[in-house]
Each structure stands twice: as C-alpha cells, then as structure tokens.
C-alpha positions in Angstrom: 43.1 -22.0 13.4 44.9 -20.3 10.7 42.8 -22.4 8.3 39.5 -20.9 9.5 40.4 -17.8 9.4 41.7 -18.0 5.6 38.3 -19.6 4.9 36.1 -16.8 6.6 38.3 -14.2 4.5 37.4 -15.7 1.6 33.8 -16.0 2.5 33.7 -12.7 3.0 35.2 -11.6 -0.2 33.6 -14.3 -2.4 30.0 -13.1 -0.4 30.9 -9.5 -0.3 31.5 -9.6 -4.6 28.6 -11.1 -5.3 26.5 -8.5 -3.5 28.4 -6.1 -5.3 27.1 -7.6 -8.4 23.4 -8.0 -7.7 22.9 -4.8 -6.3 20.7 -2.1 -7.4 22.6 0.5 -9.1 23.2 3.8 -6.7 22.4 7.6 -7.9 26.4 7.7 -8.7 26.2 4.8 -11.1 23.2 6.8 -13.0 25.6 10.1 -12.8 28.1 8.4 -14.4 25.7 7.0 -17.4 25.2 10.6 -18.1 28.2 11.5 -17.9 29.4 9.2 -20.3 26.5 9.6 -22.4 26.7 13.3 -22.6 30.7 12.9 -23.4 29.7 10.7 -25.9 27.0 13.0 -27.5 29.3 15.9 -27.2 31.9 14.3 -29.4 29.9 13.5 -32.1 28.2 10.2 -32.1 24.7 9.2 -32.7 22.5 8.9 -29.7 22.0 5.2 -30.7 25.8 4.9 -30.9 26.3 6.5 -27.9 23.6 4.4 -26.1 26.2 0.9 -27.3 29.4 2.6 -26.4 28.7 3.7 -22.8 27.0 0.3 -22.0 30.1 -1.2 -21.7 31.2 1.0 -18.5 28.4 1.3 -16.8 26.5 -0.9 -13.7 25.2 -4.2 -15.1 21.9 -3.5 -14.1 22.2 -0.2 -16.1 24.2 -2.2 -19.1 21.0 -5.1 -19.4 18.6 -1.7 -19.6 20.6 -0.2 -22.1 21.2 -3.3 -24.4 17.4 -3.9 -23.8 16.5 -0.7 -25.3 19.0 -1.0 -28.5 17.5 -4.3 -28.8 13.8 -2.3 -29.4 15.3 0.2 -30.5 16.0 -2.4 -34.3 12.6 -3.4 -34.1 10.3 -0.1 -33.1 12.9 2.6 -33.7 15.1 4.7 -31.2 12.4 7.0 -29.7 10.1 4.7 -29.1 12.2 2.2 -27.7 13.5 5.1 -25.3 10.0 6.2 -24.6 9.0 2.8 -23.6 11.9 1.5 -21.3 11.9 0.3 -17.6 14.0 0.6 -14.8 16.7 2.7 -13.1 17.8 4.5 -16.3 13.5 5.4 -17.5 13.7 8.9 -16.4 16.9 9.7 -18.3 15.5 7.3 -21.7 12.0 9.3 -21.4 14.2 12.4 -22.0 16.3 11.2 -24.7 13.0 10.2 -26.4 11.7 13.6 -26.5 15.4 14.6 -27.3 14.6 12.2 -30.4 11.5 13.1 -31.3 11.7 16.9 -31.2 15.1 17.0 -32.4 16.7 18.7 -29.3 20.0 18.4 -28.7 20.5 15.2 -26.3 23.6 16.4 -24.6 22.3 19.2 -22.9 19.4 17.2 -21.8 21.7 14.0 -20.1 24.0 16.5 -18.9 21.8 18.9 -17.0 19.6 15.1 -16.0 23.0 14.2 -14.0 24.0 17.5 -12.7 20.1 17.5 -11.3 20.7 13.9 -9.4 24.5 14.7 -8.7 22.4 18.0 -6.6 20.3 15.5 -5.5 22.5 13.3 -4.1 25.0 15.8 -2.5 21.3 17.3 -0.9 20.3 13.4 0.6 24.2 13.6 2.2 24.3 16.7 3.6 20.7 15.5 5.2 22.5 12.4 6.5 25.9 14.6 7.9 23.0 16.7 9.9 21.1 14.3 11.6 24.8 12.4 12.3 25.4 14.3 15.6 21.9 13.5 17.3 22.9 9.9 16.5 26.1 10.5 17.9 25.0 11.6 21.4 23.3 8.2 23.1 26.8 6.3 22.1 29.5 9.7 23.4 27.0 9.7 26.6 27.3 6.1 27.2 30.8 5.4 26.4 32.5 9.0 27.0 31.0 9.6 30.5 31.6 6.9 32.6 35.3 7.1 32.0 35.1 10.9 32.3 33.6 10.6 35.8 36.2 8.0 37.0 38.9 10.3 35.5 37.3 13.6 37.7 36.0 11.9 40.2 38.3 9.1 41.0 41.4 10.7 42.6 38.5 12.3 45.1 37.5 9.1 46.0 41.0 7.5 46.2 41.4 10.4 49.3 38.2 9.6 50.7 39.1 5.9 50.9 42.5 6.8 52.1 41.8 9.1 54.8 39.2 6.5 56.1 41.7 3.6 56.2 
C-alpha cells in the first residue's frame, strides 16, 4: 500500500517536471527577459553581449530563441538577426532591431516593453479576480445552503417531530 503511494508521488513529480519544462513560457518569464536585459544594457554591455548573458536565466524556450538569434546574428549581423526572429520573445527583438538600427538607446526600449506586459498582466488578473465571485456563487449556493437550512430549520423540525410523538 505504502509502495503505491510512493510510486504515484513520484509520478506526479517526475510528470509534473516535465510539464514544467515543455511549457510555453508565461508573460512573467518575458518580464523577466527584460528585466534582465535592460539591467544588463544599463550596466554597460553590448546589446549582443547582453543578448548571451541573460540567456542563461531565462525560460528554455526563451534561451533556444535567444541563442537562435546570436547564432544569425554571426552570420547576417545583430539587427537583422533581431528583425527577423520568431517566437515568444519577436515583439521585444523587433524593438531592439530598431533600437539597432536607429541607434536608440535599447534599455529604455526593453524596460518600458516589460513594464507594458507587467500592466498587461496585472490588467488580465484583475479581470480574472472580477469575474471570481460569479463563479463562486453556483458552488456557495449548492454547498453553503443546504447546511444553512438544516442549521435554521432543523431545531424547528426537531419540535415538530417531538410534539407529534
């Protein structure tokens, strides 16, 4: 018995790890590549060089995209290699490729990119905590009541019962 339950535990941690590790990367993973990025740019490296340092921190998804574009990056140049990436991270490599290419100072650009998706995402939440009480109601109305009713109702019908016995 105990067996079985150590082997579902570990199911559920060996299944539960790798979904970790092959899912999509969430809005928080992309504010923290900014954030990195933009602490990088702000003490002094090179966008390329801060491109290779924050790979190594970030989602894996986010780390393949990033090694992908350095990887271009050798053979077509930085801007262009920014300009044509794919993926979760496009919308912030699209804007360090104009950053590039006009000569515009990259850390303002990733840090005002993650403070606009950190808004974003604290927006979608607040959405979510709003609808959370309508939700609420059908389970508090079918799991609250009943046992409210006994509990108001109950020692009336216990003196019912009792005066008709």
């Amino acid at each position: 018995m105990i067996s079985v339950a150590l082997l579902m535990g570990l199911l559920i941690v060996l299944g539960r790890g790798r979904s970790a590790r092959d899912s999509l990367p969430t809005v928080e993973d992309l504010v923290d590549q900014t954030t990195l990025l933009a602490l990088a740019l702000q003490g002094g490296m090179s966008l390329h060089s801060a491109l290779a340092w924050s790979r190594g921190y970030v989602h894996s998804q986010l780390r393949r995209e990033t090694e992908a574009v350095l990887r271009a990056a050798y053979r077509s140049g930085l801007a262009a290699a920014l300009a044509k990436s794919e993926g979760e991270s496009a919308p912030l490599f699209r804007l360090l490729a104009r950053s590039a290419t006009t000569g515009a100072a990259a850390s303002f650009i990733v840090e005002s990119y993650g403070e606009g998706l950190e808004a974003d995402a604290n927006a979608a939440f607040e959405a979510r905590l709003q609808r959370l009480p309508v939700k609420l109601v059908a389970p508090l109305a079918l799991l609250m009541l009943p046992g409210l009713v006994v509990m108001i109702a109950g020692p009336a019908l216990v003196e019912v019962l009792s005066q008709f016995s």
